[in-house]
Biopython code that builds the backbone (N, CA, C, O; Angstrom):
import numpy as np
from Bio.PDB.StructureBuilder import StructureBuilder

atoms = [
    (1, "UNK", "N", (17.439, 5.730, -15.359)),
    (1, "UNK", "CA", (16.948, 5.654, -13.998)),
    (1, "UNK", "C", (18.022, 4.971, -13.134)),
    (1, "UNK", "O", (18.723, 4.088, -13.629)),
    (2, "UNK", "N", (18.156, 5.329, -11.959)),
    (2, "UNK", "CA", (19.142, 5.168, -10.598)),
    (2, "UNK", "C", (18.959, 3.409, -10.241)),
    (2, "UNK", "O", (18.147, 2.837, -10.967)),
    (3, "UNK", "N", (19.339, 2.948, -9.669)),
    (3, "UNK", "CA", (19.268, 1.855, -8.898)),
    (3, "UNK", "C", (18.375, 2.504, -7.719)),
    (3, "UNK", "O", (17.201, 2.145, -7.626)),
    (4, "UNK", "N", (18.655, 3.003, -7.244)),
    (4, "UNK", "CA", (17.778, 3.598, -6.089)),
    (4, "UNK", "C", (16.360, 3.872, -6.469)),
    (4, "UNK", "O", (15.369, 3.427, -5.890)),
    (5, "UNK", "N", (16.380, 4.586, -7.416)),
    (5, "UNK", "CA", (14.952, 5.100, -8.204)),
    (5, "UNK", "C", (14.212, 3.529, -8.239)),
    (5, "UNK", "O", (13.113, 3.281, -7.744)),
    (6, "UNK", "N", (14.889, 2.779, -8.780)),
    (6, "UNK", "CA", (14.170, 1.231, -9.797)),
    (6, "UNK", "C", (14.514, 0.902, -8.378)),
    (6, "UNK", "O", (14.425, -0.123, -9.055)),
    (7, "UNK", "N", (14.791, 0.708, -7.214)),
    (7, "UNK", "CA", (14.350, 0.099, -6.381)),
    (7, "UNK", "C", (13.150, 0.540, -5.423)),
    (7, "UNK", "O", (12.218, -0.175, -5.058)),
    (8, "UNK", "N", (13.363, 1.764, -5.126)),
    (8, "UNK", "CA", (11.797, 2.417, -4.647)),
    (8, "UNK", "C", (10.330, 2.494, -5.377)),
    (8, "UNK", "O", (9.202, 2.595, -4.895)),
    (9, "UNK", "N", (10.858, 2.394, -6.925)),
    (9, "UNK", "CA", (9.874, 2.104, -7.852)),
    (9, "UNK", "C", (9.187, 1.076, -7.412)),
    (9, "UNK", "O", (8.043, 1.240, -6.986)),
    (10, "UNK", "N", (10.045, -0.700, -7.461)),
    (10, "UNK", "CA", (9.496, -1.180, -7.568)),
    (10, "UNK", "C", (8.697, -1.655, -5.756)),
    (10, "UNK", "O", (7.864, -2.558, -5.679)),
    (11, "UNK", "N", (9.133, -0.914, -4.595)),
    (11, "UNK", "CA", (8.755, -0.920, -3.667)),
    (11, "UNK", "C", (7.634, -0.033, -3.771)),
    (11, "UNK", "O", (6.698, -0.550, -3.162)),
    (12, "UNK", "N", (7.400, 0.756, -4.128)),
    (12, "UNK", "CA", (5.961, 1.314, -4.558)),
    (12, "UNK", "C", (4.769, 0.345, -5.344)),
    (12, "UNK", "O", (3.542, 0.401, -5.262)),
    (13, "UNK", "N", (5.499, -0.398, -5.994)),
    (13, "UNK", "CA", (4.440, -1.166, -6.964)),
    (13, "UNK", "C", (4.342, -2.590, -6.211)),
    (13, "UNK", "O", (3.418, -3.361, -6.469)),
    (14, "UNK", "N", (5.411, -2.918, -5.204)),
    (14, "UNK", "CA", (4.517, -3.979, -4.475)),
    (14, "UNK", "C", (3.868, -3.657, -3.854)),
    (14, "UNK", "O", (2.771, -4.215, -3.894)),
    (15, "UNK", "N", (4.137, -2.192, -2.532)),
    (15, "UNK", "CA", (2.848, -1.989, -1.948)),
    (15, "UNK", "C", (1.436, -1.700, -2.578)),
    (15, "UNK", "O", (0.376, -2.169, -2.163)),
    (16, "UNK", "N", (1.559, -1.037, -3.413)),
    (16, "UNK", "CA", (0.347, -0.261, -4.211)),
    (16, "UNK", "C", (-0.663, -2.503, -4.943)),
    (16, "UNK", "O", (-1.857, -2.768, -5.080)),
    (17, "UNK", "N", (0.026, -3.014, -5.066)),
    (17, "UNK", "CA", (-0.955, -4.386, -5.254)),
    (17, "UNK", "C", (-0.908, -4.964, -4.360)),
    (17, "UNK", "O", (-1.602, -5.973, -4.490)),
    (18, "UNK", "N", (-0.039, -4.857, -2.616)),
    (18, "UNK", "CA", (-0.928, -5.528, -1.468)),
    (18, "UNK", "C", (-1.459, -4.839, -1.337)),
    (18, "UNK", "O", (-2.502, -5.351, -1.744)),
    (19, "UNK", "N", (-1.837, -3.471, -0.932)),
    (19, "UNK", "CA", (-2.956, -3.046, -1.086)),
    (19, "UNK", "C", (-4.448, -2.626, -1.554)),
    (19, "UNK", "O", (-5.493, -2.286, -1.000)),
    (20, "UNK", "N", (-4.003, -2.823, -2.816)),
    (20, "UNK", "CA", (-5.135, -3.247, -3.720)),
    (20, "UNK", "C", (-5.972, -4.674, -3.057)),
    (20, "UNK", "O", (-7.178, -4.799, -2.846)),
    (21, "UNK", "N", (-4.800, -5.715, -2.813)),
    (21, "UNK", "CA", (-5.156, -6.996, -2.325)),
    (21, "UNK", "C", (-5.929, -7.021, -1.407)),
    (21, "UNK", "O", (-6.780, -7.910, -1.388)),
    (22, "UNK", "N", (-5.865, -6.024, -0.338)),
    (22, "UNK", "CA", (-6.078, -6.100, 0.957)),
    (22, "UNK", "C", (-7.806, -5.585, 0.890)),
    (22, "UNK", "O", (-8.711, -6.150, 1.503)),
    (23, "UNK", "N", (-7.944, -4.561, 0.122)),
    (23, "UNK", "CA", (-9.354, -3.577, -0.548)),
    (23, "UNK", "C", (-9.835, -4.559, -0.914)),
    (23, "UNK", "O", (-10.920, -4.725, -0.358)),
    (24, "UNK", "N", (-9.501, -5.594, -1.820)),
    (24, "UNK", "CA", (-10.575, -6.733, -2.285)),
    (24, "UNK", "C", (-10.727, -7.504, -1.340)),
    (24, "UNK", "O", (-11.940, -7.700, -1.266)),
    (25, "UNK", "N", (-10.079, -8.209, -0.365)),
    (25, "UNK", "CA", (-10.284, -8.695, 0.992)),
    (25, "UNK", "C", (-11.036, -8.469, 1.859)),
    (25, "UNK", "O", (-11.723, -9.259, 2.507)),
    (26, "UNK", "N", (-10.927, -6.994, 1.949)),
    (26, "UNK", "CA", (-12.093, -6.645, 2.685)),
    (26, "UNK", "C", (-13.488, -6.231, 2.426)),
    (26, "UNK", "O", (-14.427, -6.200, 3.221)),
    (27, "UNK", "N", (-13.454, -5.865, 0.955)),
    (27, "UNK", "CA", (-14.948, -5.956, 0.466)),
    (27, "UNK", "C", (-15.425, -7.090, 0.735)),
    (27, "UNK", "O", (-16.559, -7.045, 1.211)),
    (28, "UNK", "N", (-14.867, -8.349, 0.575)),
    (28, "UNK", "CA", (-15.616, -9.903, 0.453)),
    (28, "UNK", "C", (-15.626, -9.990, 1.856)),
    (28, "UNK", "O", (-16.765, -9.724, 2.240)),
    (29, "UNK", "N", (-15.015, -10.195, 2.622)),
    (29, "UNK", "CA", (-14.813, -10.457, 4.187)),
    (29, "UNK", "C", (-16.188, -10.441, 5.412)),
    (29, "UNK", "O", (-17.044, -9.565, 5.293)),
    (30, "UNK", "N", (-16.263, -11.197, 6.247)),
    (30, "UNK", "CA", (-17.591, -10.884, 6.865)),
    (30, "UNK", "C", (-17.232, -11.455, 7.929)),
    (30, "UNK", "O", (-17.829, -11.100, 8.945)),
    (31, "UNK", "N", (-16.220, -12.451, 8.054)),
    (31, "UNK", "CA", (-15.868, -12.151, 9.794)),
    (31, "UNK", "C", (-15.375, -11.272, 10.384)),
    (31, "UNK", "O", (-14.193, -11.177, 10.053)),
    (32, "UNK", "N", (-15.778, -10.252, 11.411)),
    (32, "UNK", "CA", (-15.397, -8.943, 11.792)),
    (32, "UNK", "C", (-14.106, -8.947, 12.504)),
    (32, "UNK", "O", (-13.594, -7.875, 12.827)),
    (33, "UNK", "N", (-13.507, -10.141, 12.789)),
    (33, "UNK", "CA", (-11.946, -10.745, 13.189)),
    (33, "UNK", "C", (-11.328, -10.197, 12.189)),
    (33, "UNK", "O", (-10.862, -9.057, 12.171)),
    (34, "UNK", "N", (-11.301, -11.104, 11.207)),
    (34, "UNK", "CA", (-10.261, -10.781, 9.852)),
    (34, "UNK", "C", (-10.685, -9.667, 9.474)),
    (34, "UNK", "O", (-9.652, -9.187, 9.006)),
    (35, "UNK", "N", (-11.952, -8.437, 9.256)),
    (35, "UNK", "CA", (-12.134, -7.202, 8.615)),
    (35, "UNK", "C", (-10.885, -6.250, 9.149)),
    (35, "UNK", "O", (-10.132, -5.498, 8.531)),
    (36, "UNK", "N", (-10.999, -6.672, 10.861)),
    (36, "UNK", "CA", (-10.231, -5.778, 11.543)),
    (36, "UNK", "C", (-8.343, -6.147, 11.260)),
    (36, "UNK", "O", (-7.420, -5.333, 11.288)),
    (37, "UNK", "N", (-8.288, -7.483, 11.030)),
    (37, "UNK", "CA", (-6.683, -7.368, 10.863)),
    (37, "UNK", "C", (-6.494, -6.862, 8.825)),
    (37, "UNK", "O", (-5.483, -6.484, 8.232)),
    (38, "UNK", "N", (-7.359, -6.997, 8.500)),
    (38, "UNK", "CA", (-7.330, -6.375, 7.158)),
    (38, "UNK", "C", (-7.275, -5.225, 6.965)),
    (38, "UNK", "O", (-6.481, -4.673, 6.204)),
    (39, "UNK", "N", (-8.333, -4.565, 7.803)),
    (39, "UNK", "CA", (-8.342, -2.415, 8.212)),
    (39, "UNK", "C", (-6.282, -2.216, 8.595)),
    (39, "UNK", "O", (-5.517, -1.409, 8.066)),
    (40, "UNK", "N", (-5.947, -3.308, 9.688)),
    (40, "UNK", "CA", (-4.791, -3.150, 10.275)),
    (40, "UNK", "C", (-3.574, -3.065, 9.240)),
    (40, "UNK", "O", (-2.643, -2.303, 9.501)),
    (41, "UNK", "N", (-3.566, -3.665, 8.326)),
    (41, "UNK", "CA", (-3.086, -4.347, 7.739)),
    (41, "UNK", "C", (-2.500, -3.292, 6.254)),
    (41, "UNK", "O", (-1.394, -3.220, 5.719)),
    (42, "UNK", "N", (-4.316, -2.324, 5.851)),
    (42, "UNK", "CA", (-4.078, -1.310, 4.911)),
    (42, "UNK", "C", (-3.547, -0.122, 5.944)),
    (42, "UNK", "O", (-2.751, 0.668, 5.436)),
    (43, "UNK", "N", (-3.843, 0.060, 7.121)),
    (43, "UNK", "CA", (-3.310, 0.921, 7.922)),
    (43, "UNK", "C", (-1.527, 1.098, 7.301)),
    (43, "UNK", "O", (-0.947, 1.716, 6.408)),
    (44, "UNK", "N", (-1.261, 0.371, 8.137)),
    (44, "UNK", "CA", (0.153, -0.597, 7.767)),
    (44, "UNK", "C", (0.664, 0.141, 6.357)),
    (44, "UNK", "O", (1.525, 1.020, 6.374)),
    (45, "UNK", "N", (-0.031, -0.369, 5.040)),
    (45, "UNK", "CA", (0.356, -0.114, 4.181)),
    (45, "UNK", "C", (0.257, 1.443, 3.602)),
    (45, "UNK", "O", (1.043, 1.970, 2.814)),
    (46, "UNK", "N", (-0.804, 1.974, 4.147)),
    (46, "UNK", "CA", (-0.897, 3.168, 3.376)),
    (46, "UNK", "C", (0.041, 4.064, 4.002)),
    (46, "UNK", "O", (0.514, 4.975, 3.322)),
    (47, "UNK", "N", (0.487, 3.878, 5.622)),
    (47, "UNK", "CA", (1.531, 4.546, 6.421)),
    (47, "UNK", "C", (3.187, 4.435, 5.038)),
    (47, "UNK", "O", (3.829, 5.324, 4.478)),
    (48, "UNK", "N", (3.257, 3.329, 5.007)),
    (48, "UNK", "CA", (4.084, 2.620, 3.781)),
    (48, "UNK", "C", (4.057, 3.633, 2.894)),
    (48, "UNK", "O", (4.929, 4.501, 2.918)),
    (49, "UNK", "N", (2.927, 3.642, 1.895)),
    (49, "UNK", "CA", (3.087, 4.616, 1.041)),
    (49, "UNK", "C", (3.415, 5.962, 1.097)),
    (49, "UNK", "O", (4.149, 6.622, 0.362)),
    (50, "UNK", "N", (2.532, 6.391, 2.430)),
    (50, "UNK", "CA", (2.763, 7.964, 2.404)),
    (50, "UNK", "C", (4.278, 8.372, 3.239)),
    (50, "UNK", "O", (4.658, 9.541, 3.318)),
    (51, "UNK", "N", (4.949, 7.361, 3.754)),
    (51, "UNK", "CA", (6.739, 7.237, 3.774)),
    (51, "UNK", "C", (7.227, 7.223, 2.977)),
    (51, "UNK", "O", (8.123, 8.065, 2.914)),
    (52, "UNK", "N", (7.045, 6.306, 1.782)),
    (52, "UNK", "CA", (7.460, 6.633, 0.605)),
    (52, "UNK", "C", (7.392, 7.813, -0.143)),
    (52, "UNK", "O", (8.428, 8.330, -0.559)),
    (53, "UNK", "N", (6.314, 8.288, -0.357)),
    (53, "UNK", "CA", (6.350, 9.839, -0.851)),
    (53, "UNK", "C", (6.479, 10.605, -0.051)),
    (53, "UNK", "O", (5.904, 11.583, -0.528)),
    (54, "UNK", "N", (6.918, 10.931, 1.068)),
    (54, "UNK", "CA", (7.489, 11.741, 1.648)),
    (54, "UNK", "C", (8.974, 11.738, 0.853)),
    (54, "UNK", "O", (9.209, 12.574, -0.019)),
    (55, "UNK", "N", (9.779, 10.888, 1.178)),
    (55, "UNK", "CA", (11.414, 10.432, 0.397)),
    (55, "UNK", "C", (11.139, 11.100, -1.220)),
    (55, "UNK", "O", (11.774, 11.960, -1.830)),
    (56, "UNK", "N", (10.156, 10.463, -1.532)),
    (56, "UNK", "CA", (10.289, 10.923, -3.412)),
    (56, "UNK", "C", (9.618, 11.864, -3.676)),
    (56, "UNK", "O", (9.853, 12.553, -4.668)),
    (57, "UNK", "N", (8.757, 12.074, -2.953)),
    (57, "UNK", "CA", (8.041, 13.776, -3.243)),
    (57, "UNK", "C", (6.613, 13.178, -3.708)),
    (57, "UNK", "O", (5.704, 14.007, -3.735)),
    (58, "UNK", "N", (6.336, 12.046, -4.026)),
    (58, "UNK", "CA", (4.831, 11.597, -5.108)),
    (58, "UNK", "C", (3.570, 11.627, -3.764)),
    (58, "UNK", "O", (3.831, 11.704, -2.563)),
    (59, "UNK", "N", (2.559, 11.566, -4.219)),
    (59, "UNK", "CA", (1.504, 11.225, -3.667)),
    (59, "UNK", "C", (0.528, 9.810, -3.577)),
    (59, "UNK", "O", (0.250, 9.485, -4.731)),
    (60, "UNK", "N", (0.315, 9.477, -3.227)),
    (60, "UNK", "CA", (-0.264, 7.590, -3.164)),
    (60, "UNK", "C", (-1.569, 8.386, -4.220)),
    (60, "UNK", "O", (-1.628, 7.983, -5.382)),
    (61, "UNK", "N", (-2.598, 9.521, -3.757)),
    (61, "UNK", "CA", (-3.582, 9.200, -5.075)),
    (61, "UNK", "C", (-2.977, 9.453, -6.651)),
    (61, "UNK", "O", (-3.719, 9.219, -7.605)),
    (62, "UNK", "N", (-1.468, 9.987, -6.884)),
    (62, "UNK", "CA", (-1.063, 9.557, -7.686)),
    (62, "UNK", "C", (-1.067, 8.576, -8.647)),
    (62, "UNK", "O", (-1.140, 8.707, -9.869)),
    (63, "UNK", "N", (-0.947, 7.161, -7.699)),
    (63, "UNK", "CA", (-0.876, 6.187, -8.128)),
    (63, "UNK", "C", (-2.609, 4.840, -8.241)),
    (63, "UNK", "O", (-2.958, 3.848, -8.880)),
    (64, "UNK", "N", (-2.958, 5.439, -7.520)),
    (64, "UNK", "CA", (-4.114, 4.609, -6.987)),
    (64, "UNK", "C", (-5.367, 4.472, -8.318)),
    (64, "UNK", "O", (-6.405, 3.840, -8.125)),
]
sb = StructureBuilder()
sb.init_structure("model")
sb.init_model(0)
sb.init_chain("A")
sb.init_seg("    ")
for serial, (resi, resn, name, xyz) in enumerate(atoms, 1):
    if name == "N":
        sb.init_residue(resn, " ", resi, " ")
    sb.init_atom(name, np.array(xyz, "f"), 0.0, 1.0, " ", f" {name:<3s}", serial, name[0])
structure = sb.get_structure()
């Protein structure tokens, strides 16, 4: 594997567990303040992912 590869790799696998992070956040969550910068937040990230597989060709439910 590339340096490039093992670096987008592992930029895939941090987003893919803040996001995970963010899903458990907002299940528990009940001030509708923080729900909304949390919605913002997976916004954010899933834009992230699906940039990423655009570049590598993968799909985020790939990974999910």
């Amino acid at each position: 594997m590339k340096a490039a590869e093992i670096s987008l790799q592992r930029e895939r696998e941090s987003l893919e567990l803040s996001r995970t992070r963010v899903l458990q956040d907002l299940a528990k969550a009940e001030n509708p303040r923080y729900k909304e910068q949390l919605k913002s937040a997976l916004m954010f990230l899933e834009e992230k992912l699906a940039a990423l597989d655009r570049t590598t060709g993968k799909s985020l439910t790939h990974h999910v």
